[in-house]
C-alpha positions as CSV (number, residue, x, y, z in Angstrom):
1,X,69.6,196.8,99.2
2,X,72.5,198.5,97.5
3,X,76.2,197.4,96.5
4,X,79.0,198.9,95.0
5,X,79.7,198.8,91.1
6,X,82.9,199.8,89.5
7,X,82.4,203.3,87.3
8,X,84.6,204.9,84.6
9,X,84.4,208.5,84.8
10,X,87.9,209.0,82.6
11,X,90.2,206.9,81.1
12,X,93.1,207.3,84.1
13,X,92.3,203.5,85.6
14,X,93.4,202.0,82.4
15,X,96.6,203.3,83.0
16,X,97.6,203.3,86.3
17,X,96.4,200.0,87.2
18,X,98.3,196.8,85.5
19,X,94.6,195.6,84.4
20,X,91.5,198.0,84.9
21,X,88.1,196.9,85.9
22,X,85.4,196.7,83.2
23,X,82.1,199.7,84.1
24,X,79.6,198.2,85.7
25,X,81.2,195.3,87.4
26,X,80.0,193.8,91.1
27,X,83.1,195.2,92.9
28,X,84.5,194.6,96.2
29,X,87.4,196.3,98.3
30,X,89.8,194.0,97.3
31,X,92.2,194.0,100.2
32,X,92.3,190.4,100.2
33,X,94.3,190.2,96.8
34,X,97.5,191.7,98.6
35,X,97.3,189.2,101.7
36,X,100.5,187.3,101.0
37,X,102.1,190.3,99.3
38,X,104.4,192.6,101.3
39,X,102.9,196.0,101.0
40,X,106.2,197.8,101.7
41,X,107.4,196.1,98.8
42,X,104.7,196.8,96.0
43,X,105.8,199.5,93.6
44,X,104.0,201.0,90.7
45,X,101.0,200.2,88.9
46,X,100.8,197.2,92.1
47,X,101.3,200.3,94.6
48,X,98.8,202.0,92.7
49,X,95.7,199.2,93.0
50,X,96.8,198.3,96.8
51,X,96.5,202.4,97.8
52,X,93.6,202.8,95.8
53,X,92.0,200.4,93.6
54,X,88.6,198.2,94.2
55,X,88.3,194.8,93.0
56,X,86.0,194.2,89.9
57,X,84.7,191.0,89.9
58,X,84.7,189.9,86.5
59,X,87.4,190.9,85.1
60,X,89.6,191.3,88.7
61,X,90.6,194.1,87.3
62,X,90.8,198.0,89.6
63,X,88.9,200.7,89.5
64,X,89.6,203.9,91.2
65,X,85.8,204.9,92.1
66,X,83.0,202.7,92.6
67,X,79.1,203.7,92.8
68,X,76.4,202.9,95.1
69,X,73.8,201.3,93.0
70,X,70.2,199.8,93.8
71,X,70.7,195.7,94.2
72,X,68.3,192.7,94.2
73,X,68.9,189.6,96.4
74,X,69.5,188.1,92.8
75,X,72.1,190.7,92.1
76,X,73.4,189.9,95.6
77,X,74.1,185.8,94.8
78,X,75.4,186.2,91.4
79,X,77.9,188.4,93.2
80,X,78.7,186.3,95.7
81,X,78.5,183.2,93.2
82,X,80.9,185.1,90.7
83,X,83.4,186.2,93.8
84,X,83.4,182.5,94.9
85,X,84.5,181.1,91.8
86,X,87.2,183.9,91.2
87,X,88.3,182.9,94.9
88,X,89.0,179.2,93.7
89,X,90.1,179.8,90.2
90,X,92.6,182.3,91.3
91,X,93.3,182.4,94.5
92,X,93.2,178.9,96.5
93,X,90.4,178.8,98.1
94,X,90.8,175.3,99.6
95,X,86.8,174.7,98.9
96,X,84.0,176.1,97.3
97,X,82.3,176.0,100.7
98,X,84.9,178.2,101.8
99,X,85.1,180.4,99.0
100,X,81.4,181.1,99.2
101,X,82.2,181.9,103.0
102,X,84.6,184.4,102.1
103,X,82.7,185.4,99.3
104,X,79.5,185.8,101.4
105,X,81.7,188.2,103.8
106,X,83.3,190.5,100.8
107,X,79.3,191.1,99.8
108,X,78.2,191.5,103.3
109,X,81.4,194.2,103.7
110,X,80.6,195.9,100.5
111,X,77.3,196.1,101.5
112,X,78.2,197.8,105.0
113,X,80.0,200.4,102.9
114,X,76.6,201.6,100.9
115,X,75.2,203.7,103.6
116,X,75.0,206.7,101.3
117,X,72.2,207.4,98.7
118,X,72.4,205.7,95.3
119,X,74.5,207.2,92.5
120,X,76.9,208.1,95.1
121,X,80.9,207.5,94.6
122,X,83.0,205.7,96.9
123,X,87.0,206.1,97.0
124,X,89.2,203.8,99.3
125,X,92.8,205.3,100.3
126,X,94.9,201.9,101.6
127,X,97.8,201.7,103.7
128,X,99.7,199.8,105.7
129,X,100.9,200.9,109.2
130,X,101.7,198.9,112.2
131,X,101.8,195.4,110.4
132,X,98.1,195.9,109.6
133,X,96.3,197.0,106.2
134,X,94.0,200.3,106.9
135,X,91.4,200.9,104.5
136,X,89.7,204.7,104.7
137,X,86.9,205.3,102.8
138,X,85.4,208.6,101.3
139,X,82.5,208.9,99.3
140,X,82.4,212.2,96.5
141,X,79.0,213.7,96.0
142,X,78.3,215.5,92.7
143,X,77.8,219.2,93.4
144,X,74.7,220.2,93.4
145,X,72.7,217.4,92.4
146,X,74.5,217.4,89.4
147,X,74.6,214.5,87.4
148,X,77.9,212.0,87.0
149,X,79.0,213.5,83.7
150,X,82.5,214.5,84.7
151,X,85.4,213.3,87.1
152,X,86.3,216.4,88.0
153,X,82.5,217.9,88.9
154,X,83.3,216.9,92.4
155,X,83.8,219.2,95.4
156,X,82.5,217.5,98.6
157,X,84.7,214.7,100.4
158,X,82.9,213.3,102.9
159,X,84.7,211.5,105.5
160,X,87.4,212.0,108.3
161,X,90.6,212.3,107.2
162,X,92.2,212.7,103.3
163,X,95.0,211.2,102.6
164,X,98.5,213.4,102.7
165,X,99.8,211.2,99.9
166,X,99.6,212.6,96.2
167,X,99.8,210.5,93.0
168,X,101.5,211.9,89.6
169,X,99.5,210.1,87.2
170,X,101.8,211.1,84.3
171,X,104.7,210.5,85.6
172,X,103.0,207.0,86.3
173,X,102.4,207.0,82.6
174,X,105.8,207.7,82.1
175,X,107.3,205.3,84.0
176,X,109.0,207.8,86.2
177,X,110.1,206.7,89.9
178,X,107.7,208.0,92.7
């Protein structure tokens, strides 16, 4: 089986999300952290993690890119186990029993989302049209066969559409209005 890990290929997340996911965490997509938010309404580094960020679960911090990583069932219930108890501690899950529900689902969603080969990236673009959150997904393959040794070795996009939305990452930085 495979899941999703969070990866660090520069230091960007640190800065344009309010708290950046540790390497190597279980992640998730994270959607569900913005369920009572109005995403209209989120501006900056906020903006930043609903449009783009997946959820590390450890530290619930983003990360921009996650990879596609060889799992046991082990692997699998710690992640769920860890997501559960995130769920309660954090965000009101009205039971454990429910949070390992919900937990149970974010795995099993994850999961659905590793249909690539191992070692391959996964980006998410977010948005929010109609009333409803979209999540697109795009995974990056290294050119090649090259090895992940730089963020910006990457030429393929696989997937259907790219986002028409840029990001100014120092302006970010800077504090600037988008």
């Amino acid at each position: 089986m495979k899941l999703l890990r969070t990866i660090r290929l520069d230091p960007s997340d640190t800065f344009v999300f309010e708290k950046a996911a540790e390497p190597g965490e279980w992640a998730v997509s994270g959607a569900f952290v913005f369920w009572n938010a109005d995403p209209a309404t989120l501006e900056g580094k906020a903006r930043t993690a609903f449009r783009s960020g997946f959820l590390g679960l450890g530290s619930l911090g983003w990360s921009t890119l996650v990879q596609i990583v060889d799992a046991t069932d082990d692997d699998r219930l710690a992640a769920i186990d860890q997501l559960a108890k995130q769920l309660v501690a954090h965000f009101g899950a009205p039971s454990v029993a429910e949070a390992v529900a919900a937990a149970e689902e974010e795995i099993a969603f994850a999961q659905s989302l590793c249909t690539q080969p191992r070692d391959m990236l996964v980006a998410v673009h977010r948005s929010f049209d109609d009333s409803e959150v979209r999540e697109q997904f795009r995974t990056l393959r290294p050119r090649h066969g090259e090895k992940l040794a730089r963020a910006f070795s990457f030429l393929e996009v696989e997937g259907d559409d790219q986002p028409a939305e840029s990001v100014d990452l120092l302006g970010m930085v800077r504090g600037e209005p988008k």
